[in-house]
N, C-alpha and C positions, 0 to 999 in steps of 0.2 A: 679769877680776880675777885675779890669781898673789898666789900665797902659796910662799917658795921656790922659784920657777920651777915652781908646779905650776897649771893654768886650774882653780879651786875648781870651775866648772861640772862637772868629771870627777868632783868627790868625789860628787856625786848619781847619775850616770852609773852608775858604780862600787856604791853604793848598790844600784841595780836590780838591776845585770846579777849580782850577788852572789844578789839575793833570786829571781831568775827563772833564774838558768844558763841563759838560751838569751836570743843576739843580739837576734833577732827581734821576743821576747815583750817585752823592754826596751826597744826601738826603739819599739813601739808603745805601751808603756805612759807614755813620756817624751814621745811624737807624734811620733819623727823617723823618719827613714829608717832601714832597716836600715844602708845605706851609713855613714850618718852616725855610727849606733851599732858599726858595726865600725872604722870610723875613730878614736872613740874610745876604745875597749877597746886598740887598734893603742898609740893616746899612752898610755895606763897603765902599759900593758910595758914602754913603753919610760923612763917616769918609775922606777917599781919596778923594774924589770929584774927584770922575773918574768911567767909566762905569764899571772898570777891567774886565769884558768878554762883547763882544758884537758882535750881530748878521750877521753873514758873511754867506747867502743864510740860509743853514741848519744846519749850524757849530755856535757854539758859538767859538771866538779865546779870548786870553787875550789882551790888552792893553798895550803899552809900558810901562807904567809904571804898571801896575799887573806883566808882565815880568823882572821887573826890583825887582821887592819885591819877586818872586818868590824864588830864591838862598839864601837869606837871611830870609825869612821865615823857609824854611826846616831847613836849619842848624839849626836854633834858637831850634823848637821842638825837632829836633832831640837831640840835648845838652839836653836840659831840659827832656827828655825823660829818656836820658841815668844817669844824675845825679840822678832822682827818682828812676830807678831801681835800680840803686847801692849803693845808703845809703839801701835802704831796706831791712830786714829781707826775706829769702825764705824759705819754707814750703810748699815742694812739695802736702803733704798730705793736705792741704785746700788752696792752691794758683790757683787766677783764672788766672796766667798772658796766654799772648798769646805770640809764640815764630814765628818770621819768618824767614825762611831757605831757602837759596836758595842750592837745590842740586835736581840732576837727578833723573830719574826714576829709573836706577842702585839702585842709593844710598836709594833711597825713597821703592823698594820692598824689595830691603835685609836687610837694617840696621834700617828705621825707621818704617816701616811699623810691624816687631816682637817686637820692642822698644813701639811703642803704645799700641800694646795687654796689655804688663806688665803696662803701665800705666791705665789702668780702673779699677787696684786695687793702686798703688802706688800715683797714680798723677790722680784722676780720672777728677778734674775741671783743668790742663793744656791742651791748646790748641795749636798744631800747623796750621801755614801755610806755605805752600811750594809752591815757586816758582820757576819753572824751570829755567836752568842756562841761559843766556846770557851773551856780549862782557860788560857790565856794569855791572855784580852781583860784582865786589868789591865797585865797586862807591856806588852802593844802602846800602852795609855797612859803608861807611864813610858818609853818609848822613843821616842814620837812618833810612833807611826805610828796612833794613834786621837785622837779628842778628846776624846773622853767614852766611857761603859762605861754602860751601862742594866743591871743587873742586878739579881734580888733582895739582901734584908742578908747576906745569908749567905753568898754570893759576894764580896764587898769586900777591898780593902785597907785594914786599920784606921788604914796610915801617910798613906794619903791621901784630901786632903777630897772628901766624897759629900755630898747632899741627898735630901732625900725628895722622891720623885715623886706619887707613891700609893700610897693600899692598897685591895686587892685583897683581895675575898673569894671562896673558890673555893666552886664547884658542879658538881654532876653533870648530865651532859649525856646526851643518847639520843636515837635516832627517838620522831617524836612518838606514831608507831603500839604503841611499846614498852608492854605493859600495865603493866610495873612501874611506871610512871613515871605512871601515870595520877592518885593520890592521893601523887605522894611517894614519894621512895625509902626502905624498908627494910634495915635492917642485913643483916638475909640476903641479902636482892636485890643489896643492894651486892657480899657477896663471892660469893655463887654465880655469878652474871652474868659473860661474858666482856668484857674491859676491853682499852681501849685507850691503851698508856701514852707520855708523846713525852719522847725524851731528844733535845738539839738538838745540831744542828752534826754534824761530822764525828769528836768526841770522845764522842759520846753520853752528854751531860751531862744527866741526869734535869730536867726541868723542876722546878717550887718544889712539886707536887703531889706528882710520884711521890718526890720528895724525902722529906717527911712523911708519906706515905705508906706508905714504907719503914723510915722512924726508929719508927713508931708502932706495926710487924710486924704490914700490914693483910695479911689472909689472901684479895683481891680473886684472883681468874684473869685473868691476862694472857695476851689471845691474841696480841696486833699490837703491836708497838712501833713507832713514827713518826718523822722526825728533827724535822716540824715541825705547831703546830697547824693550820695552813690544809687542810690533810691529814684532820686527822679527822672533818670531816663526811661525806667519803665513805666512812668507813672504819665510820661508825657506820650513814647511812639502808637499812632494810629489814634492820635486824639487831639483835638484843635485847642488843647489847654499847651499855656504858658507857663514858664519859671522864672525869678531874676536869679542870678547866680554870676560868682564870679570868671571873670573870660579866660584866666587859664586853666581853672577845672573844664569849664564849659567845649574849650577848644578838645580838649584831652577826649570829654563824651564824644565829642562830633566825629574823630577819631574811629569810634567804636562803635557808633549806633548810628540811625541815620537820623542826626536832628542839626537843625540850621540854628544860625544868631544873627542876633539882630541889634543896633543900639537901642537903647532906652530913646523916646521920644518926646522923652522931656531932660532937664538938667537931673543931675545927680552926681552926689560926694564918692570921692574914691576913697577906696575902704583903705585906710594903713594897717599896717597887719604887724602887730611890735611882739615880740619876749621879753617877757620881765618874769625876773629872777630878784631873790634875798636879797638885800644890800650884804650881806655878810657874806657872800658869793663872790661877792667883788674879784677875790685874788686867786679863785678856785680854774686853777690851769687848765683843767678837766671841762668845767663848766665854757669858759672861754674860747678853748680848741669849739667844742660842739657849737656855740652860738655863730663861729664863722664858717665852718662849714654848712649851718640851714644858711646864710646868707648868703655863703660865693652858691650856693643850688639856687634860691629864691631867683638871684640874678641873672645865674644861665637860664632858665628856663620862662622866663621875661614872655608877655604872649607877644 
């Protein structure tokens, strides 16, 4: 298909090799050949009559003008993207689409990780992927490069439509050997005791704990900070440090290692845990199926 003498295929091409600066990584991320992916950067030059990436030592960067078509490339797929999924028919039972999410480890072992199982009979050709939360997971869904955003309320776009998932009520976590923990945790216990705080991702975004934690100027000792919580049971057994975290992950650890809970000994806010998506998603079948299956899982597995 051409659009003014240009094969539209190159505008996704283009798309990558923008987001990855390097041939190779594009070539595999699209599934072609590097041949194939140098071949077409080759046709963009020569459409633009511009080098759009070029060798700077070790780095390939983009060109003003590749940078300049960059914004308006995305958007463009991403519209066209979202128009194809939502006129279309969904049928979980032979649909191959791929779903991209951004939500935590929290959300990824308790709600989607039992949510998959059910799918290798229900949905056995849907894919997800998941990417960890950062300070732009809303941007990445008004751009199209996510579907959905799992985050706590506090995290949102207020311009665009979210749902409640669940709420979540946090607790303190420890070796089960830890004597504080043996009747319950104490206020003192809490802040004397050294702690284990998780800010996620590569932007170290305080989890919804240390969040409230910090608004409420808990006077806890922070020894460790982690980027995720799958992380801190080992970071807690045979050690009199604590964690807050939420009580269905936390039960799941308990589960698995030998670490106790305990409530908070003071008040604190239960976390809502929402998905928000495009508004322009609105009527996307695909999208819709998915958001009630995380939420009939979020439900059964309730602590």
């Amino acid at each position: 298909m051409r659009f003014n003498g240009l094969d539209l295929n190159l505008l996704l091409a283009l798309q990558v090799l923008l987001e990855e600066r390097n041939v190779t990584r594009a070539a595999r991320r699209l599934n072609v050949s590097q041949p194939a992916m140098s071949a077409a950067l080759a046709r963009l030059r020569e459409y633009f009559q511009d080098d759009i990436l070029m060798a700077q030592g070790r780095q390939m960067v983009p060109t003003a003008q590749a940078q300049a078509l960059a914004e308006p490339v995305r958007r463009m797929l991403g519209e066209l993207e979202q128009l194809l999924t939502s006129a279309a028919s969904f049928d979980p039972a032979v649909s191959q689409r791929t779903f991209r999410l951004v939500a935590s480890d929290y959300i990824t072992a308790s709600v989607i990780g039992p949510l998959m199982r059910q799918f290798t009979q229900r949905a056995p050709r849907v894919r997800l992927e998941i990417m960890l939360p950062c300070e732009e997971a809303v941007q990445l869904v008004m751009e199209g490069q996510a579907d959905l955003v799992i985050t706590p309320e506090d995290f949102m776009d207020p311009d665009q439509p979210a749902e409640l998932l669940c709420e979540e009520r946090q607790v303190v976590v420890g070796w089960r050997e830890n004597p504080a923990l043996a009747g319950g945790i104490s206020k003192d216990d809490f802040q004397q005791l050294g702690h284990v705080a998780v800010h996620v991702g590569s932007n170290r975004v305080p989890s919804f704990a240390d969040r409230q934690l910090e608004r409420q100027g808990s006077a806890r000792r922070v020894e460790l900070t982690c980027g995720c919580f799958t992380v801190v049971p080992w970071l807690l057994c045979g050690t009199q440090r604590l964690a807050v975290m939420h009580e269905r992950m936390a039960r799941q650890m308990a589960a698995q290692f030998p670490l106790a809970l305990a409530p908070l000994p003071f008040d604190f806010p239960v976390m809502r845990e929402m998905t928000q998506y495009h508004k322009a998603r609105e009527t996307d079948e695909g999208l819709r199926w998915l958001r009630a299956q995380l939420r009939a899982e979020a439900a059964r597995t309730v602590p």
